[in-house]
C-alpha positions as CSV (number, residue, x, y, z in Angstrom):
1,X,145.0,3.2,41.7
2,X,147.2,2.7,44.4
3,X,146.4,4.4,47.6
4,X,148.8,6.5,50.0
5,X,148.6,4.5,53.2
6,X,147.0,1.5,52.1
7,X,149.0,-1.2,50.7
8,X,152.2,0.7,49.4
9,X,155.1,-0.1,51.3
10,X,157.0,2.6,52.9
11,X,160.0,1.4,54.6
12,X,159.9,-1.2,57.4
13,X,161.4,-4.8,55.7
14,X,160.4,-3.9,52.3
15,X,162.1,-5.6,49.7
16,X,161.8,-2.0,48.1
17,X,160.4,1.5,49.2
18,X,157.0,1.9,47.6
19,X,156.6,-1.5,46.2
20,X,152.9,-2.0,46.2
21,X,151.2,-5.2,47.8
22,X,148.6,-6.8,45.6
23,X,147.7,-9.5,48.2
24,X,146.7,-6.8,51.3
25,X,144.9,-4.6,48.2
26,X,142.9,-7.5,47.2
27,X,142.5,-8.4,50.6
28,X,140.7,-5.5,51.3
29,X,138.5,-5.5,48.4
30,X,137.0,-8.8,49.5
31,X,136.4,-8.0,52.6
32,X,134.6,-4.7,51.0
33,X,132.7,-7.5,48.5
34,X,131.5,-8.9,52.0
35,X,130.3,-5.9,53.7
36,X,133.3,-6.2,55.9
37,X,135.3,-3.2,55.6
38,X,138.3,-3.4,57.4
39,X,141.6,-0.8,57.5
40,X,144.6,-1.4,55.6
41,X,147.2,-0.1,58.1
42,X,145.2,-2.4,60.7
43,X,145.3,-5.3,58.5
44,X,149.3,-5.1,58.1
45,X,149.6,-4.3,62.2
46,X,147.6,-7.7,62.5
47,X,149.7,-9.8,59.9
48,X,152.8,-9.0,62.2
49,X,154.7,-9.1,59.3
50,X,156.1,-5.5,59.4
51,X,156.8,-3.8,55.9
52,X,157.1,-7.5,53.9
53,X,154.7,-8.4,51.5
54,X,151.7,-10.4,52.8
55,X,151.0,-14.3,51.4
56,X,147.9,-16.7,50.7
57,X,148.9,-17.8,54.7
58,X,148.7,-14.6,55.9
59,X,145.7,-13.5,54.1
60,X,144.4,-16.7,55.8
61,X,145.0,-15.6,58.9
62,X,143.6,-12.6,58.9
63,X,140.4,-13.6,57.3
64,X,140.3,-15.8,60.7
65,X,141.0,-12.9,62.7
66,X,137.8,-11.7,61.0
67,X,135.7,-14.2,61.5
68,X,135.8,-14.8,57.5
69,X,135.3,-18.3,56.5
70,X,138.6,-18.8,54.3
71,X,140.1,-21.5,52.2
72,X,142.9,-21.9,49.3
73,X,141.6,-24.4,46.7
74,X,143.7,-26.0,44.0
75,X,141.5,-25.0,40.7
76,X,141.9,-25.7,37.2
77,X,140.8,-23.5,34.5
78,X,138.2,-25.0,32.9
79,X,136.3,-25.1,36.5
80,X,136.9,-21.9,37.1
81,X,132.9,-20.9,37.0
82,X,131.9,-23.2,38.9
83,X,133.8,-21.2,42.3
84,X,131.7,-19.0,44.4
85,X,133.2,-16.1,43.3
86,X,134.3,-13.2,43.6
87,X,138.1,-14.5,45.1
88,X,141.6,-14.2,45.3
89,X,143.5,-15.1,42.8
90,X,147.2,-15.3,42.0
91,X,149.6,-15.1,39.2
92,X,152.6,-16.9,38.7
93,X,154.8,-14.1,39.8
94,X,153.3,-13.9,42.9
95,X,151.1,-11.1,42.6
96,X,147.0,-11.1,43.6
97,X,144.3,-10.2,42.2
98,X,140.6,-10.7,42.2
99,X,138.5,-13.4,40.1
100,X,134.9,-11.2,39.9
101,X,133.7,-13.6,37.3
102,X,133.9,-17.0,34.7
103,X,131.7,-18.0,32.4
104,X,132.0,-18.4,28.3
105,X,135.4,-19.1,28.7
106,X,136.1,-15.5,30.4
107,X,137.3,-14.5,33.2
108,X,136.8,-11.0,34.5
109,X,139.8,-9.8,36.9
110,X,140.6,-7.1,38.6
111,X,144.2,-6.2,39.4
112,X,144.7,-3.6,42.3
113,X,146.9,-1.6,41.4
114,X,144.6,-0.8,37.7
115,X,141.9,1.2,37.1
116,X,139.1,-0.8,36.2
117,X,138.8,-5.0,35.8
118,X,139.5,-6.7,32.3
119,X,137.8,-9.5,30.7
120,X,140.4,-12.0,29.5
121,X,139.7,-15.4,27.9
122,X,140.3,-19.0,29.9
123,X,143.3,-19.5,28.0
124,X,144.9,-16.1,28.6
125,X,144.1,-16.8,32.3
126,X,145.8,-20.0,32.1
127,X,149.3,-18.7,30.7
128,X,149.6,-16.4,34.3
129,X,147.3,-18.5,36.7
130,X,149.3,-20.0,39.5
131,X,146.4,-22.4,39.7
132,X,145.3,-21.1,43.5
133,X,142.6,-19.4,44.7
134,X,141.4,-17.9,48.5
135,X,137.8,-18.5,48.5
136,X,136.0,-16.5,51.4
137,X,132.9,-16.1,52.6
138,X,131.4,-14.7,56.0
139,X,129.1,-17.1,58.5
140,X,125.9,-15.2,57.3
141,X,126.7,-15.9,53.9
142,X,127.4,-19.2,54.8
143,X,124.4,-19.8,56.5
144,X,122.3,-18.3,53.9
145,X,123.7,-20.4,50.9
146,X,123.0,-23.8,52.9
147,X,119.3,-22.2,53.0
148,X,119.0,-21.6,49.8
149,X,115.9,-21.6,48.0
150,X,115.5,-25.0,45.8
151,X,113.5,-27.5,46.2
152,X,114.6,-29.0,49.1
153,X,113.5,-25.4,50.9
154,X,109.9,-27.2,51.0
155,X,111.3,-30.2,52.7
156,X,111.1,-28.4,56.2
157,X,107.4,-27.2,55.6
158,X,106.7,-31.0,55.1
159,X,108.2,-31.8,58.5
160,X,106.5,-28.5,60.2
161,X,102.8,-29.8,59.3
162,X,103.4,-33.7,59.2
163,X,100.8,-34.4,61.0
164,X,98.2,-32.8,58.9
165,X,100.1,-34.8,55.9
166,X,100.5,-37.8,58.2
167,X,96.2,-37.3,58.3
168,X,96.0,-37.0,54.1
169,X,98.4,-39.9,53.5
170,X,95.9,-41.9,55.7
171,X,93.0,-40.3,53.6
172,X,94.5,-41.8,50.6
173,X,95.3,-45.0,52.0
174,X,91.6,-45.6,52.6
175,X,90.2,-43.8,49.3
176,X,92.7,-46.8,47.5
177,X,91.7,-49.3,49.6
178,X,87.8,-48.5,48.9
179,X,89.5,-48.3,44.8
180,X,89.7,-52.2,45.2
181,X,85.8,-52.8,45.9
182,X,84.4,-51.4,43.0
183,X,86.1,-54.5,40.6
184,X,84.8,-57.1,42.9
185,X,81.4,-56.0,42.9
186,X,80.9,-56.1,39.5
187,X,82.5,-59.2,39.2
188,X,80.0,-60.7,41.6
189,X,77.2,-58.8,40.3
190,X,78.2,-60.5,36.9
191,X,79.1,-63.9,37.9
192,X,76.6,-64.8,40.8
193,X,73.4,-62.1,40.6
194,X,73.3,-62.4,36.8
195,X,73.8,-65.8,36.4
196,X,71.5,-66.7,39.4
197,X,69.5,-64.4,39.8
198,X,70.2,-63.5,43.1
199,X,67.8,-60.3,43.9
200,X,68.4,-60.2,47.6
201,X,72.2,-60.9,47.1
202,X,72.0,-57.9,44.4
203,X,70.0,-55.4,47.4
204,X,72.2,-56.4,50.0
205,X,75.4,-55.9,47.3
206,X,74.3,-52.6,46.5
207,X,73.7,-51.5,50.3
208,X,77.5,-52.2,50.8
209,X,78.2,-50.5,47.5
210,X,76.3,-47.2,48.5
211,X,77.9,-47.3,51.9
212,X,81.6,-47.4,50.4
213,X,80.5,-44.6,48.1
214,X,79.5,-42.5,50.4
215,X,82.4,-43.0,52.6
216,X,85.3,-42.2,50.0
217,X,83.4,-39.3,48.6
218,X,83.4,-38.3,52.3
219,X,87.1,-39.2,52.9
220,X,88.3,-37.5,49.4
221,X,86.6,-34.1,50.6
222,X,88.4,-34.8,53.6
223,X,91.6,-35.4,52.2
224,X,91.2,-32.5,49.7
225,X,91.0,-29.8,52.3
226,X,93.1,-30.9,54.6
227,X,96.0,-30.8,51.9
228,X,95.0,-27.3,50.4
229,X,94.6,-26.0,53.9
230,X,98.0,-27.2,54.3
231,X,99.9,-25.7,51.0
232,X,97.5,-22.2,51.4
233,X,99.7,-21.7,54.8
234,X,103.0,-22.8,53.1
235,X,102.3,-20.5,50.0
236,X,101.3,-17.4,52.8
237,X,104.8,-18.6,54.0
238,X,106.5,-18.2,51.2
239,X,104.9,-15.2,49.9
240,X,105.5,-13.6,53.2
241,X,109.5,-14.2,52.5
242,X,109.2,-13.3,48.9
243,X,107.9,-9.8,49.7
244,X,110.0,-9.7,52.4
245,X,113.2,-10.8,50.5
246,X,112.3,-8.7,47.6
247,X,112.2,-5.4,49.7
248,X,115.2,-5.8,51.5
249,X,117.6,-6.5,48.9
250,X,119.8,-3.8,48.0
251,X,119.7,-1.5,45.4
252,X,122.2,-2.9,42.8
253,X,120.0,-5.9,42.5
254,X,117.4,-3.8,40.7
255,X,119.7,-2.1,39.0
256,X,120.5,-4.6,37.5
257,X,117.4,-6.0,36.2
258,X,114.1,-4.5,34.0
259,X,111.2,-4.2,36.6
260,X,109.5,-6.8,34.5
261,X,111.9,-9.2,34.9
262,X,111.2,-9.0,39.0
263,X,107.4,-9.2,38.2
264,X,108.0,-11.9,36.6
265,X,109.5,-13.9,38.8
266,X,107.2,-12.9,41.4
267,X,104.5,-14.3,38.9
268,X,105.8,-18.0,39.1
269,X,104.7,-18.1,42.8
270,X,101.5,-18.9,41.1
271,X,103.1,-21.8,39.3
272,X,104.5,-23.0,42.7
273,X,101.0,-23.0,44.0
274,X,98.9,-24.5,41.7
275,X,101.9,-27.7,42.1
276,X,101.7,-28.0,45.9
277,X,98.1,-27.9,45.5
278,X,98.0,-30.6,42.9
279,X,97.8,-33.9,43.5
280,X,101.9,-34.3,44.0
281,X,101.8,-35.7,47.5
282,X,99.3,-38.1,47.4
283,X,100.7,-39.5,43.9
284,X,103.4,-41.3,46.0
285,X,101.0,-43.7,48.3
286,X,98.8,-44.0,44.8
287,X,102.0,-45.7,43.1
288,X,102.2,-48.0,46.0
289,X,98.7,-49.1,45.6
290,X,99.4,-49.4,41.8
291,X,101.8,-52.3,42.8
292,X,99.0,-53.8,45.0
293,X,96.5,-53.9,41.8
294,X,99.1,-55.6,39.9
295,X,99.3,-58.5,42.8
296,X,95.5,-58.9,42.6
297,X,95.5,-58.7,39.1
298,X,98.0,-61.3,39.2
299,X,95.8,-63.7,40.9
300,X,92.6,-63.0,37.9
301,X,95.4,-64.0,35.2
302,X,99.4,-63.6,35.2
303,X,99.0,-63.5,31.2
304,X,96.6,-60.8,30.9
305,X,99.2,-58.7,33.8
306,X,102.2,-59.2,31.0
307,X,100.5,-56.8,28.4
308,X,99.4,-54.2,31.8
309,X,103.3,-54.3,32.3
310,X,104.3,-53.8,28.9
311,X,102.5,-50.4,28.8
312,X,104.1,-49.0,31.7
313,X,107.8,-48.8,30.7
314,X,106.0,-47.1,27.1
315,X,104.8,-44.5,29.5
316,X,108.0,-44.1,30.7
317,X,109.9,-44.0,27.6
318,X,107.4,-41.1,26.6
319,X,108.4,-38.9,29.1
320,X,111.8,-39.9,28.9
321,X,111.9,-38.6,25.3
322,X,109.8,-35.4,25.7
323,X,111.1,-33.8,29.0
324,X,114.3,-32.2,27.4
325,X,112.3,-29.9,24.6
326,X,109.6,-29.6,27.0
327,X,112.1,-27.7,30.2
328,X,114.2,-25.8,27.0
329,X,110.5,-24.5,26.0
330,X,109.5,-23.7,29.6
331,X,112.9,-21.7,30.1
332,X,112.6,-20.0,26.4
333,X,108.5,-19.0,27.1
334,X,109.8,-17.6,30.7
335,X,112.3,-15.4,28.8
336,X,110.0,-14.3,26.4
337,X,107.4,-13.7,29.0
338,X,109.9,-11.5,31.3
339,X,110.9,-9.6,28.1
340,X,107.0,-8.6,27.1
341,X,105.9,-7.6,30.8
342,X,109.5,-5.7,31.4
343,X,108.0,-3.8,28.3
344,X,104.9,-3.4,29.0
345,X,105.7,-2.1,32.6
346,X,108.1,0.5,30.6
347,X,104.9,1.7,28.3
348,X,102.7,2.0,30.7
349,X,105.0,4.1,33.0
350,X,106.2,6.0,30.2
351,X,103.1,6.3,28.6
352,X,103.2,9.9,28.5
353,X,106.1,10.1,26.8
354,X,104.8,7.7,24.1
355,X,101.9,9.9,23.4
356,X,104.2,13.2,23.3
357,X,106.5,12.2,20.8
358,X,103.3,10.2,18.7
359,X,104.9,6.5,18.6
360,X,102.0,4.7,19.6
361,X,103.0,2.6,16.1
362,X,106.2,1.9,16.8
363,X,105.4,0.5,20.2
364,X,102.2,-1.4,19.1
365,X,104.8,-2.6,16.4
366,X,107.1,-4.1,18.5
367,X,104.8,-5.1,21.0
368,X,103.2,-7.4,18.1
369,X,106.7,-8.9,17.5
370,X,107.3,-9.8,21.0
371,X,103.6,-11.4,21.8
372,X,104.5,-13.2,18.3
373,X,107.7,-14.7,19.7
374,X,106.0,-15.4,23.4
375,X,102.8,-17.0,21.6
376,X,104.8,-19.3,19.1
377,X,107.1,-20.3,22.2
378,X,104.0,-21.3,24.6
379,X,102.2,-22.8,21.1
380,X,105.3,-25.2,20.9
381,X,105.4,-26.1,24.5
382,X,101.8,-26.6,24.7
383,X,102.5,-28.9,21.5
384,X,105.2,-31.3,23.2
385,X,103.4,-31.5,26.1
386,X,99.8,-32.2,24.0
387,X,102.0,-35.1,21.9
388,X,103.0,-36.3,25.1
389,X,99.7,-36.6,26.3
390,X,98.3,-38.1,23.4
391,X,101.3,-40.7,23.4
392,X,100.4,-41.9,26.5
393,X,96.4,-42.0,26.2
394,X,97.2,-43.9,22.9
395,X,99.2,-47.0,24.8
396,X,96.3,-46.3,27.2
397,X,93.8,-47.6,24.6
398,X,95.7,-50.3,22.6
399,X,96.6,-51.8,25.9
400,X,92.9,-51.6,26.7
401,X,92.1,-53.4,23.1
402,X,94.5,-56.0,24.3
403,X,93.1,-57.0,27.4
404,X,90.1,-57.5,25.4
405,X,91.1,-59.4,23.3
406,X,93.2,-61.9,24.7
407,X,91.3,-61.8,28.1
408,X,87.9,-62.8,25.8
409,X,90.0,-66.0,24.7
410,X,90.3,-66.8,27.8
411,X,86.8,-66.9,28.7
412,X,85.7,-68.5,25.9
413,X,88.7,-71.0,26.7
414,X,87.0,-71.4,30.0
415,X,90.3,-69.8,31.6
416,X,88.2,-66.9,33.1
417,X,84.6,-65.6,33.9
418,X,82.9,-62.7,32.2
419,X,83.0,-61.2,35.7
420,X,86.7,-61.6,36.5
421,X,87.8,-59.8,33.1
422,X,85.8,-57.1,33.8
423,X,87.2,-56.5,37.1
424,X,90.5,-57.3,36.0
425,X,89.9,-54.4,33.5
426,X,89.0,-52.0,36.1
427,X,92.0,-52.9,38.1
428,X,93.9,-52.5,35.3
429,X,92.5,-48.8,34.5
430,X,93.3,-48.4,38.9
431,X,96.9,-49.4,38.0
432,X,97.2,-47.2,35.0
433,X,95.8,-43.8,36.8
434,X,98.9,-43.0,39.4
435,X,100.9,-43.8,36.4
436,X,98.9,-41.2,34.6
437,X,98.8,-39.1,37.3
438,X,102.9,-39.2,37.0
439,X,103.3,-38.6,33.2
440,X,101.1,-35.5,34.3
441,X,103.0,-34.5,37.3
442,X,106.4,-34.5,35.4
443,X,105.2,-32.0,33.2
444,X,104.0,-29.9,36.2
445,X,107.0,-30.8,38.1
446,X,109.1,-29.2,35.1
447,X,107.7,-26.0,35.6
448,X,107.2,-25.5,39.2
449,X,111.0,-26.4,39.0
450,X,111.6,-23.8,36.5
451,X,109.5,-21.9,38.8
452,X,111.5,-22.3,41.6
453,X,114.8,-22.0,40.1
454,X,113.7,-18.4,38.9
455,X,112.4,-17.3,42.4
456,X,115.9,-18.6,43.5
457,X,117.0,-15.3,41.4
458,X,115.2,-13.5,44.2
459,X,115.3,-15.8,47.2
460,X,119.5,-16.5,47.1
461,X,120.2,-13.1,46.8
462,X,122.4,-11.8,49.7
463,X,119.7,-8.3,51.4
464,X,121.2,-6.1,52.8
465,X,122.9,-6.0,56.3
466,X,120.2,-6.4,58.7
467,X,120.0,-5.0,62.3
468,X,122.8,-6.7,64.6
469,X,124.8,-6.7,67.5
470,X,127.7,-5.5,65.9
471,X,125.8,-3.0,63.8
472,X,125.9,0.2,65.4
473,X,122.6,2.5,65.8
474,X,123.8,5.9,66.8
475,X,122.2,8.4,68.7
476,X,120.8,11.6,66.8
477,X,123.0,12.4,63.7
478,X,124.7,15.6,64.4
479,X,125.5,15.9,60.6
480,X,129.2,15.7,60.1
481,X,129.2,13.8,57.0
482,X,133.1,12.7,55.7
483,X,134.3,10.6,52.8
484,X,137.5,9.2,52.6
485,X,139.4,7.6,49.3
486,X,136.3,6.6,48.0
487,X,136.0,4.8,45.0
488,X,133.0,3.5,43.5
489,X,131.8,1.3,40.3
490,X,128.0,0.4,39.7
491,X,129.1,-3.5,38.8
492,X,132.5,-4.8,38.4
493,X,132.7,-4.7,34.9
494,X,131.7,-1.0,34.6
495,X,134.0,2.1,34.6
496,X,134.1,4.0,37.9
497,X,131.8,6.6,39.0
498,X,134.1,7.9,41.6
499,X,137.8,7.6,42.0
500,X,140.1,8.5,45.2
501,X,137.1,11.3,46.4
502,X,137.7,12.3,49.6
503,X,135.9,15.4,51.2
504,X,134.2,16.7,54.5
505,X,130.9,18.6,55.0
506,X,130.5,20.4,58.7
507,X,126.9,19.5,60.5
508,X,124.5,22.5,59.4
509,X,126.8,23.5,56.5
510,X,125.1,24.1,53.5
511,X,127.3,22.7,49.9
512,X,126.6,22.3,46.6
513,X,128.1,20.4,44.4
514,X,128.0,20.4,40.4
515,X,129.2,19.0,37.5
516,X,128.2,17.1,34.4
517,X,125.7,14.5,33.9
518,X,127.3,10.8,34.9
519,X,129.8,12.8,37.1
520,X,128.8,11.1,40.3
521,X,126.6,14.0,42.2
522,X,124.2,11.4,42.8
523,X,126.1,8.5,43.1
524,X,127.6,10.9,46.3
525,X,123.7,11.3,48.6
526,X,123.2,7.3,47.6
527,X,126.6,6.4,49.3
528,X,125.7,8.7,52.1
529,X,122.2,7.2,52.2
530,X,124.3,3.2,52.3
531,X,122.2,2.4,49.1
532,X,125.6,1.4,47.5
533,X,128.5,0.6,49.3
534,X,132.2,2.1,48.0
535,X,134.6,-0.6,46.8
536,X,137.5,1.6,48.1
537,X,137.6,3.8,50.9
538,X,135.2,4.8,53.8
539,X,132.1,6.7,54.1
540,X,131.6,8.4,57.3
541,X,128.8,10.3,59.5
542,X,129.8,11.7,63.2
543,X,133.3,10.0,62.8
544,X,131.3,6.5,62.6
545,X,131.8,4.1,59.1
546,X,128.5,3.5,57.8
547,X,130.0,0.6,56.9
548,X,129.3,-0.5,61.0
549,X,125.8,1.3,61.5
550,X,122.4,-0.7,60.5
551,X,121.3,0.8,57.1
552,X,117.5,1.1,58.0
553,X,118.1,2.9,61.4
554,X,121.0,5.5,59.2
555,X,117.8,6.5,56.3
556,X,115.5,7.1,59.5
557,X,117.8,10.0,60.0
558,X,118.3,11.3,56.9
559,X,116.0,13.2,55.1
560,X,116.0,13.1,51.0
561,X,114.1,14.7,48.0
562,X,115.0,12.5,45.5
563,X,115.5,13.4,41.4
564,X,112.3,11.4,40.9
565,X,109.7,11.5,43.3
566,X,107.7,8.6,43.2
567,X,103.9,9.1,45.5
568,X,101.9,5.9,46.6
569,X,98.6,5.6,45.9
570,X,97.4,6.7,49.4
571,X,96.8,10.0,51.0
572,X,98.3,13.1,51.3
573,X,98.7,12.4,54.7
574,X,99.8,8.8,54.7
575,X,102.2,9.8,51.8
576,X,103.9,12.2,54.0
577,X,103.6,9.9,57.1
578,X,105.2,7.2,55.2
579,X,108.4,6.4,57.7
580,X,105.9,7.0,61.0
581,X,102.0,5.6,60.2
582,X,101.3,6.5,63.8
583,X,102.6,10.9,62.9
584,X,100.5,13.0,65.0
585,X,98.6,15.2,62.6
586,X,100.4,18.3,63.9
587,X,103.7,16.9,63.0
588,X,102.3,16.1,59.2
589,X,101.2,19.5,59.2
590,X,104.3,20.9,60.6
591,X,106.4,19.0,58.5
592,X,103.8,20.2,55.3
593,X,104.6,23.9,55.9
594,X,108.6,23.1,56.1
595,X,108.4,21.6,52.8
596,X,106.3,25.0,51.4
597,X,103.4,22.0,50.7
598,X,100.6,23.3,52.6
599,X,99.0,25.6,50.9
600,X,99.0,23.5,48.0
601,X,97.5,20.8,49.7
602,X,94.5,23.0,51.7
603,X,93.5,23.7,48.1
604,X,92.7,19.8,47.4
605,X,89.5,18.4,47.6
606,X,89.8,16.9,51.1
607,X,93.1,18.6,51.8
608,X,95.3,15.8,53.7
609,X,92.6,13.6,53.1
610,X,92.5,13.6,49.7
611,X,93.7,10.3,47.7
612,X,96.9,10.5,45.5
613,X,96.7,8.8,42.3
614,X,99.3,6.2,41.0
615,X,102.7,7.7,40.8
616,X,101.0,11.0,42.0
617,X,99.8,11.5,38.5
618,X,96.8,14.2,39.8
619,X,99.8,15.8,40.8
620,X,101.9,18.8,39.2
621,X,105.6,17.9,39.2
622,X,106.6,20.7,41.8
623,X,104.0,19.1,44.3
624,X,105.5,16.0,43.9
625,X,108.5,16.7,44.4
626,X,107.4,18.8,47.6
């Protein structure tokens, strides 16, 4: 609803008293999307533009003024979800609005001056789009998007320990180069010991041999640890992040996903690992060597090398075919997977529930169902990826069954020695194995990128404001706490919680406040707390917008008993040291007895001591909550 003071007109160079401006409205909104609150009244003052509606060139402007990155685009319809949204839109008539979200050929938008967004489809967009739209963004965001996580966020790690890589890719180099003496000793085993019966050629041949052995056993446990001592410090890297990410995002994130959906995610870290520890990297300088077996093999017989090179592009055309299903039945046994650990996390945590109301069937029922769905889905994958396998082994061995052949008519055509189609066969089987080595690596490669792409859902989203410069951190809260306008929506497609609440409470004054369930009581200490931000309006404490103060610093110095009180599994005295590890045990005590705890707690086994089970289960619910 339109707001007294905000973007109504009131005199000035109005076109008309009271006519309400959509483009400062929506304006402000944006700025609110981008945790950059800003006044209405100081918005109009800067646009200089008196009581006159504002445009798309002043909205521009004072997106510059704000150090908002801004920019009208020309957009059609139809590529309406590809737009970093949400952003300004305009109709026809020359009113604003904002574009939350496309997709499905919908478009959700929100018009200022209306109560809640609409959903409306592409074509009913069409018939009042003007076709442009203000796309903003702030410099953090900015920055962040052109770090986002993909698989190019690895590309940096590879530069940070190049030498250590620099050291495998030389590791390899040698391990293929040793790869070419085993052919050619055999060949001259074959064709000069055998034939002559050369015994001290054969010892001194076999010296050499051992020697190579034992130096590319040496330099493939070499290169082995040097690369999984590598990717262990970039997985510690990006676990570090991942926890770090995942703890500071805000609350409307989780809100909007199942538990198990997160745990999920955080599972394919495990995919991630077991690829950078694979043999990905050194694949590359084996594929180079592969060409260098095909110019020796070339010298043996250019005839025999035609039916090698025949079975490679069949490799190809394998992987070519299977790599579609394969990624749709990764992405569908991810799903699946999410759905049965986001219910399992649910039973488990509301296990006692289950058992109170007896529906240990039902659950076990559709518990079945799901593991049904998730086992027939991996089954299928594990199917393609089998038949894929099996393809390639099977062009493995007809190829084989050619060389054979064709390379025994040559030696009993006199075209080639015993010798020289054995090694020929062993270079062929060198040749062959980084190809191998690919058509496995594609299949890994299609779920680490799966993998990835679902730890994007994690890494990509925006945290929370972080400590800054132009954050304030104020000294001790005297407790004025005020709200102004506020209006407040869990997402941008839901019905608000608040509307237009504005209300005052005097440090050290003591207020209840009821009402019915879904009213907004709680919504009210989680605004106060900056665990959601308003979408209209201001929240205040001491006069200062909490908008401006650095949301870690504000829940130091406030103190909460929340509807659910959740205990770690820690001490009594750790749980109630959470915030301050280093508490003095007087002040635990202290704060103990303020909270009517410590008698309670003297009466446990090892008093403050005394471990607390999961979820404080060994715990009555008025303890906990104390």
């Amino acid at each position: 609803m339109p707001q007294s003071g905000d973007a109504a007109i009131v005199g000035g160079n109005a076109p008309e008293e009271g006519v309400f401006d959509t483009a400062l409205a929506s304006l402000v909104l944006m700025l609110g999307f981008l945790q950059k609150p800003a006044d209405p009244q100081q918005l109009r003052h800067e646009a200089g533009k008196g009581g006159a509606l504002l445009d798309a060139s002043d909205l521009l402007r004072l997106a510059k003024k704000l150090d908002v990155r801004a920019r009208e685009a020309k957009v059609k319809v139809e590529r309406l979800d590809r737009q970093p949204l949400p952003a300004i839109g305009s109709t026809k008539e020359g009113q604003y609005f904002l574009l939350l979200q496309a997709g499905n050929d919908q478009a959700l938008i929100f018009h200022p001056h209306k109560d809640k967004p609409e959903s409306i489809s592409f074509d009913q967009f069409g018939e009042i789009f003007s076709g442009s739209l203000i796309l903003m963004t702030t410099r953090e965001r900015l920055a962040g998007a052109a770090r986002a996580f993909d698989v190019t966020w690895f590309i940096p790690s590879i530069v940070k320990y190049r030498h250590v890589l620099r050291d495998v890719l030389i590791a390899s180099f040698f391990i293929q180069i040793l790869a070419l003496v085993s052919p050619l000793f055999f060949q001259i085993v074959i064709d000069k010991v055998l034939v002559h019966n050369g015994l001290t050629t054969l010892e001194v041949l076999a010296i050499g041999f051992l020697v190579v052995s034992v130096f590319d056993v040496m330099m493939g446990g070499l290169r082995t640890y040097l690369f999984s001592h590598t990717t262990s410090r970039v997985d510690a890297e990006l676990g570090s992040r991942l926890f770090h990410h995942l703890t500071h995002l805000p609350m409307a994130y989780f809100q909007a996903r199942r538990v198990g959906d997160s745990v999920a995610r955080v599972r394919e870290l495990e995919t991630i690992r077991d690829f950078l520890t694979s043999s990905a990297l050194t694949v590359v300088i084996d594929l180079f060597f592969a060409i260098v077996f095909l110019a020796v093999m070339w010298l043996y017989s250019p005839k025999l090398l035609i039916i090698v090179l025949i079975t490679l592009p069949c490799y190809a055309l394998i992987l070519i075919l299977l790599s579609p299903n394969l990624r749709r039945r990764l992405d569908e046994k991810f799903a699946r997977g999410a759905e049965n650990q986001s219910f399992l996390v649910e039973s488990v945590t509301g296990i006692e529930t289950i058992k109170a109301h007896a529906v240990e069937p039902q659950m076990q029922a559709r518990w079945e169902r799901q593991l049904a769905g998730y086992i027939k889905t991996g089954f299928s994958a594990s199917m393609i990826a089998n038949w894929g396998r099996q393809g390639i082994e099977l062009v493995q061995k007809l190829g084989t069954v050619a060389l054979l052949y064709f390379g025994a008519k040559l030696v009993i055509e006199g075209k080639l020695t015993v010798g020289e189609l054995v090694a020929f066969n062993m270079l062929a089987g060198q040749a062959a194995g980084p190809v191998l080595r690919i058509a496995q690596l594609v299949q890994d490669f299609q779920q680490a990128r799966i993998a990835v792409e679902r730890l994007g859902d994690i890494l990509n989203a925006p945290m929370e404001p972080a400590m800054s410069a132009s954050r304030a951190s104020l000294p001790a809260v005297q407790g004025l706490v005020s709200l102004e306008n506020v209006t407040f929506r869990y997402r941008p497609d839901a019905p608000e919680v608040l509307r237009d609440v504005s209300l005052t409470i005097a440090a050290g004054e003591m207020l209840g406040i009821v009402g019915p369930s879904g009213s907004g009581k709680s919504t009210l200490t989680k605004l106060i707390q900056r665990l959601h931000t308003p979408e209209r309006g201001r929240v205040l404490v001491d006069g200062v917008d909490l908008s401006m103060v650095d949301p870690a610093w504000l829940r130091r110095q406030v103190g909460v008993v929340l509807q659910e009180n959740l205990l770690f599994n820690r001490s009594v005295r750790d749980n109630i040291a959470l915030a301050d590890p280093a508490m003095a045990m007087e002040d635990v005590v202290a704060a103990a007895k303020l909270a009517g705890a410590h008698e309670f707690i003297l009466e446990l086994p090892e008093a403050y001591d005394a471990r607390i089970d999961e979820r404080g289960g060994n715990l009555s619910g008025g303890q906990r909550q104390r």
